[in-house]
C-alpha positions as CSV (number, residue, x, y, z in Angstrom):
1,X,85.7,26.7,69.7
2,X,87.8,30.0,69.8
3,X,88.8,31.4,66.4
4,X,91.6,34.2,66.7
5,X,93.0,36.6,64.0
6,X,96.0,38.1,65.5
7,X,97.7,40.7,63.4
8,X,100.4,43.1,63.7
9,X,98.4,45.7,65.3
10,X,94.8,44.2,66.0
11,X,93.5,41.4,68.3
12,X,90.2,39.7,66.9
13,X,88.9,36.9,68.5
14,X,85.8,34.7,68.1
15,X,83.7,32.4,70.1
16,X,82.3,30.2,67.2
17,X,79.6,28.1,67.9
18,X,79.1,24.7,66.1
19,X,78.5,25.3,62.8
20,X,80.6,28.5,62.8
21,X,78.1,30.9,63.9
22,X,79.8,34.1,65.9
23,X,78.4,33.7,69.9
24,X,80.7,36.4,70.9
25,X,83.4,38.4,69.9
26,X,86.3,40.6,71.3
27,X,88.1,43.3,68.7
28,X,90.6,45.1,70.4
29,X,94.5,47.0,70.5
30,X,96.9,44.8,70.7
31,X,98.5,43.0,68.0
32,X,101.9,40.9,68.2
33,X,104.4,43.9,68.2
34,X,103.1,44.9,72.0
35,X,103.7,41.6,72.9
36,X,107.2,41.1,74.8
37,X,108.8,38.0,74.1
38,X,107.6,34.9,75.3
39,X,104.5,36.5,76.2
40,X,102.1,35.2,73.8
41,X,100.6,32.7,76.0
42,X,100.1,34.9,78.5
43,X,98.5,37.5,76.3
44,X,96.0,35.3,74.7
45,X,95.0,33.6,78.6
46,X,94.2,37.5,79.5
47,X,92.5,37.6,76.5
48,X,90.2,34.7,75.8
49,X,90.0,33.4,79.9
50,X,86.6,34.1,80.6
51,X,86.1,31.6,77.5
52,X,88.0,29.4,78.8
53,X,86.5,29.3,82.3
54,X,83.7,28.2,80.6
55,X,84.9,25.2,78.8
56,X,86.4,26.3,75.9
57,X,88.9,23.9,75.1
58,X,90.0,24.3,71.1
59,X,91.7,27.7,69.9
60,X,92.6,28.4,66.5
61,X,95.0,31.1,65.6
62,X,95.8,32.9,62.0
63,X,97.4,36.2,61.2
64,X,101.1,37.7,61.9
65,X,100.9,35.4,65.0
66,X,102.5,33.0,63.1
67,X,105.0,34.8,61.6
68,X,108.9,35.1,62.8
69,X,107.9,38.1,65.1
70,X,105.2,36.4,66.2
71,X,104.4,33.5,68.7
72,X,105.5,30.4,66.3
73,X,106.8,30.6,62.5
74,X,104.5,28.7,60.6
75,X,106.3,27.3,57.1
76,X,104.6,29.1,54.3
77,X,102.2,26.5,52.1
78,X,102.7,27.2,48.4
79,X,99.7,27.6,46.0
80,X,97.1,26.8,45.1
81,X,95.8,25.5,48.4
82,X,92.2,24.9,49.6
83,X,90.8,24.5,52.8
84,X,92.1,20.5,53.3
85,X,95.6,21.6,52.5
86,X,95.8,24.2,55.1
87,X,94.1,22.4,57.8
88,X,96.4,19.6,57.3
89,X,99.3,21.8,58.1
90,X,98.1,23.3,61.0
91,X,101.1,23.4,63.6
92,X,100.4,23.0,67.3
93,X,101.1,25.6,70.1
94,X,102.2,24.9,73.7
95,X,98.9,26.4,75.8
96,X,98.5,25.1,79.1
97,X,94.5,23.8,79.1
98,X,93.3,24.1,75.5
99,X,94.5,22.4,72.4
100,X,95.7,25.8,70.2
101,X,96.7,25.1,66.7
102,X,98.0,27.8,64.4
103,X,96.9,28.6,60.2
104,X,99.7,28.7,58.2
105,X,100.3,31.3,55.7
106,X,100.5,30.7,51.9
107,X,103.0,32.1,48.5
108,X,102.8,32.2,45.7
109,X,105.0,33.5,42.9
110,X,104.4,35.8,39.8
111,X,105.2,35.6,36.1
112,X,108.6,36.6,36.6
113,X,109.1,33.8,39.7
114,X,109.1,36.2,42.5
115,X,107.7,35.4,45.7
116,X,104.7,36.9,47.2
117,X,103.4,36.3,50.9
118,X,100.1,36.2,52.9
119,X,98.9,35.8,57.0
120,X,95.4,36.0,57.6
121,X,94.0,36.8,54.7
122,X,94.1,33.1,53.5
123,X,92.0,32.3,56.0
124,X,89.6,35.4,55.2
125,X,89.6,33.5,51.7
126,X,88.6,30.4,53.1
127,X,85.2,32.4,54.5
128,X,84.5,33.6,51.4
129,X,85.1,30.8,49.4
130,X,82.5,29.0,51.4
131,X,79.7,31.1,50.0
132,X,80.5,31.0,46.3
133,X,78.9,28.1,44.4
134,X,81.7,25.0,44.2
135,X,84.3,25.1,42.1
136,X,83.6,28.8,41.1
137,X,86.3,30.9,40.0
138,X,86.8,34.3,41.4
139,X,88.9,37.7,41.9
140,X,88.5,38.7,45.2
141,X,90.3,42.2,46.4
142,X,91.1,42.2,50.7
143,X,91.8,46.1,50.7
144,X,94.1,47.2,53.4
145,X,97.9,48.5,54.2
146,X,99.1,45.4,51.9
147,X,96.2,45.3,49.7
148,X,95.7,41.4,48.4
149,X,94.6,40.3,45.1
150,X,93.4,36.4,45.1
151,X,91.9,34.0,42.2
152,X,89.9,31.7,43.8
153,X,89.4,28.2,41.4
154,X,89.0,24.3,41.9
155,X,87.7,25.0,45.2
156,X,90.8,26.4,46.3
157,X,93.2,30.1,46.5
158,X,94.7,29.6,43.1
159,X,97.4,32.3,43.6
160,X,97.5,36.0,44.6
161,X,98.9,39.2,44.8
162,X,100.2,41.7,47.1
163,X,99.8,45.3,46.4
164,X,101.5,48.0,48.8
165,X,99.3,50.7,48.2
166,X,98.1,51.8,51.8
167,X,101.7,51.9,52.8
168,X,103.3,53.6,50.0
169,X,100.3,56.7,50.7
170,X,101.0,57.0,54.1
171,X,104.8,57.2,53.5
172,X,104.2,60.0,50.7
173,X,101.9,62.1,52.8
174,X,103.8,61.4,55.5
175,X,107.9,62.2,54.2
176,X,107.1,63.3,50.8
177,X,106.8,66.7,49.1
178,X,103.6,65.9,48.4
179,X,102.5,65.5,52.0
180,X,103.3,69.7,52.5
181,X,101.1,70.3,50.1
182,X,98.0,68.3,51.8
183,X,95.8,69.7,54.6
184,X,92.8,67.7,56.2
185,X,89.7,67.4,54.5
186,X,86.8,65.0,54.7
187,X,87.4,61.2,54.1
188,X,83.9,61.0,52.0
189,X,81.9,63.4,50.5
190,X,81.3,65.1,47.4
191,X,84.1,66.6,47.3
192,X,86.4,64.2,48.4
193,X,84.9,61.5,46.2
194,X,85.3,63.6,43.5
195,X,89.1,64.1,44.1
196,X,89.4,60.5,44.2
197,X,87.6,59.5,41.3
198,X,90.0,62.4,39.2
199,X,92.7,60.5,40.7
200,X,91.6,57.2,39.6
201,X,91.1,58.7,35.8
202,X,94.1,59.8,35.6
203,X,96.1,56.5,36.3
204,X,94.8,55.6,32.9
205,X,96.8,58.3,31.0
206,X,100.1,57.7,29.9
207,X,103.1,58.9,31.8
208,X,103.2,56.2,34.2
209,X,102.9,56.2,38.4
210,X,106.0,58.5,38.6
211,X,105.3,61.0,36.8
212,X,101.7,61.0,37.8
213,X,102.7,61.8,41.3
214,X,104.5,64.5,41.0
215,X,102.2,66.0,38.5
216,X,100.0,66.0,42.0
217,X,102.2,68.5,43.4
218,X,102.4,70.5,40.2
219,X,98.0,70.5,40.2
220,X,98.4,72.3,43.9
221,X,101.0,74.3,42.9
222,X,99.2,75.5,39.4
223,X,95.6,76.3,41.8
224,X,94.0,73.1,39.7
225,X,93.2,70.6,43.1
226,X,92.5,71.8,46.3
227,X,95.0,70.9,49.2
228,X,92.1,69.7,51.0
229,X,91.5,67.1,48.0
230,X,95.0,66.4,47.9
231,X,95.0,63.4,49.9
232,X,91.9,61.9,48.1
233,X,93.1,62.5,44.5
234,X,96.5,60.5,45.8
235,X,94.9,57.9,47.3
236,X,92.4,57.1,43.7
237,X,95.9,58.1,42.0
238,X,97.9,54.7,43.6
239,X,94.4,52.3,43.7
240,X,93.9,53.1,39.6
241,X,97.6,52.1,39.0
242,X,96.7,49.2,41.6
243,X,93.7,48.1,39.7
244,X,95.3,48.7,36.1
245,X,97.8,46.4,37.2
246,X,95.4,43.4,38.7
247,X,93.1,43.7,35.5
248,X,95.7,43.6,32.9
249,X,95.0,39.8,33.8
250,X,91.9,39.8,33.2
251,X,88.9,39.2,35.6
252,X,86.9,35.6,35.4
253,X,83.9,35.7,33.6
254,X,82.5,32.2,34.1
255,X,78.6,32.4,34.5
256,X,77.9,32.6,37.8
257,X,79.8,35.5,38.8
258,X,81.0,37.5,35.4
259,X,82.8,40.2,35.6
260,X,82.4,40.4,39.1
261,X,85.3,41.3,42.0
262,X,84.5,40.5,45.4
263,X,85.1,42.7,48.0
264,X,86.1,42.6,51.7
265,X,87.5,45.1,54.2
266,X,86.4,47.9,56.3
267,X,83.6,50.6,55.7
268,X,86.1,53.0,54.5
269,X,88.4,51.1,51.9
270,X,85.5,49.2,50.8
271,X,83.7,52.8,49.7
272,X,86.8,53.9,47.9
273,X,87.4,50.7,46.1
274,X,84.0,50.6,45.6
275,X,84.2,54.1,43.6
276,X,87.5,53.0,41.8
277,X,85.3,50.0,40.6
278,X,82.9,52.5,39.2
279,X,85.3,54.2,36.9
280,X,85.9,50.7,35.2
281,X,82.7,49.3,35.0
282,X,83.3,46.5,37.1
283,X,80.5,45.2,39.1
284,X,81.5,44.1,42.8
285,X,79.7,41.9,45.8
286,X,80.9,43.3,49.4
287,X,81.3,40.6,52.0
288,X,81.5,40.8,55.8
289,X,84.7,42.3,57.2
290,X,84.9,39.2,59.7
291,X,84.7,36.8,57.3
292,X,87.4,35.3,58.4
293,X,85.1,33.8,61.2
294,X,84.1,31.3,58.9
295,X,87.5,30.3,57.7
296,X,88.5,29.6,60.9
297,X,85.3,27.6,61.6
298,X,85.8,25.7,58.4
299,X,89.6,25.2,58.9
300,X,88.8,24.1,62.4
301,X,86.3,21.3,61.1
302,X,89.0,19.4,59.2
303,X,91.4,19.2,62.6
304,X,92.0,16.0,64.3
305,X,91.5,18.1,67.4
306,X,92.6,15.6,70.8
């Protein structure tokens, strides 16, 4: 079978063998926004034909591919939903030679009744929940542009979060005052993890986000953080208010995994979440980055593939 994560800039794909081990794998440019319309099918034959010269014959798709700028909209499934809900509504994709089915995405709401959305990262959810014990309840933290916050219980996503931290840095380096004042420095490092960690201290005093990020110019301009540091002491800055925010609801201490938050994303998120974890006493597990491998394996098993 052929597993694909297609987001809105990155192509992953997976040749899963039974079982949902990884044979072989392509990671590459690529996601759905270069893709012109009507040219999905062609884009993932160029892709994953070698595969299918072989005999692949079953292709199963998850991310932003499903979305409305994607290939096919596939209806959002409410929550909580485990691994049998979101197999059984699968939708099916018109692909000349293989049977292609698409993961739909799930929302969810908050206190207040507001909607929240995923793509992809269910699926990602799906891997991990396969190696907690059954029916073990979880916090698990997908670090990323959109950062997602999920409770895993029953055996299933219970409900989640969305945080836009990564985007909300890059637009304040990027069009803010703040970004004048900010020159390159290291991403890791002493120094830089130091600069981070301030910034993730001082989301706990009072004063609020608002404030706290201006006072980041007003440290720059006062000779108090270095402009080198300046981009680290935002970043720990936005994930403390992000992580004062996901534990005011407190973090599931059943007995198997107390006090723990789970952990998946790249090298370099991880290590800053990672830090930010630190400076709360929270203990974490890190899991693979392509876990969502094994989601698609698992959500695969429960087809009715022809």
């Amino acid at each position: 079978m052929i597993g694909i994560d297609w987001g809105t800039t990155a192509f992953r794909a997976y040749r899963l063998a039974p079982g949902g081990g990884v044979r072989d794998r392509i990671e590459r440019e690529g996601g759905i926004l270069t893709v012109p319309p009507g040219g999905f099918p062609a884009a993932l034959r160029e892709a994953i034909g070698p595969w299918l010269a072989e005999g692949e014959r079953r292709v199963l798709l998850c991310g932003m591919v499903g979305s409305r700028q994607g290939w096919q909209e596939a209806p959002y499934l409410p929550c909580p939903a485990g691994p049998a809900e979101i197999a059984a509504a699968v939708i099916a994709l018109p692909f000349e030679g293989a049977a292609c089915r698409l993961v739909p995405g799930l929302t969810a709401r908050d206190a207040a009744g507001v909607p929240d959305v995923m793509r992809g990262e269910e699926t990602k959810l799906l891997g991990l929940l396969a190696e907690l014990p059954a029916g073990a309840e979880a916090l698990v933290c997908l670090p990323g542009t959109h950062s997602k916050w999920a409770r895993l219980a029953g055996g299933g996503i219970a409900g989640f979060a969305t945080q836009m931290t990564g985007e909300t840095r890059a637009v304040l380096l990027q069009h803010s005052i703040l970004g004048r004042l900010a020159e390159p420095g290291p991403s890791s490092g002493t120094g830089s993890d130091a600069a981070f960690r301030r910034g993730v201290r001082r989301a706990g005093d009072p004063g609020g986000l608002l404030h706290h990020l201006f006072g980041t110019r007003a440290l720059g301009l006062a000779g108090e953080l270095a402009a080198t540091e300046t981009a680290s002491y935002l970043s720990g800055l936005l994930i403390g208010h992000e992580l004062r925010s996901v534990l005011a609801e407190g973090v599931p201490q059943g007995p198997v995994h107390q006090g723990m938050v789970h952990l998946a994303g790249s090298e370099t998120l991880c290590h800053a979440y990672a830090l930010a974890f630190a400076e709360h006493g929270l203990a974490h597990r890190r899991h693979a980055d392509d876990i969502v491998a094994r989601g698609l394996a698992l959500i695969a098993e429960m087809i009715p593939w022809p």
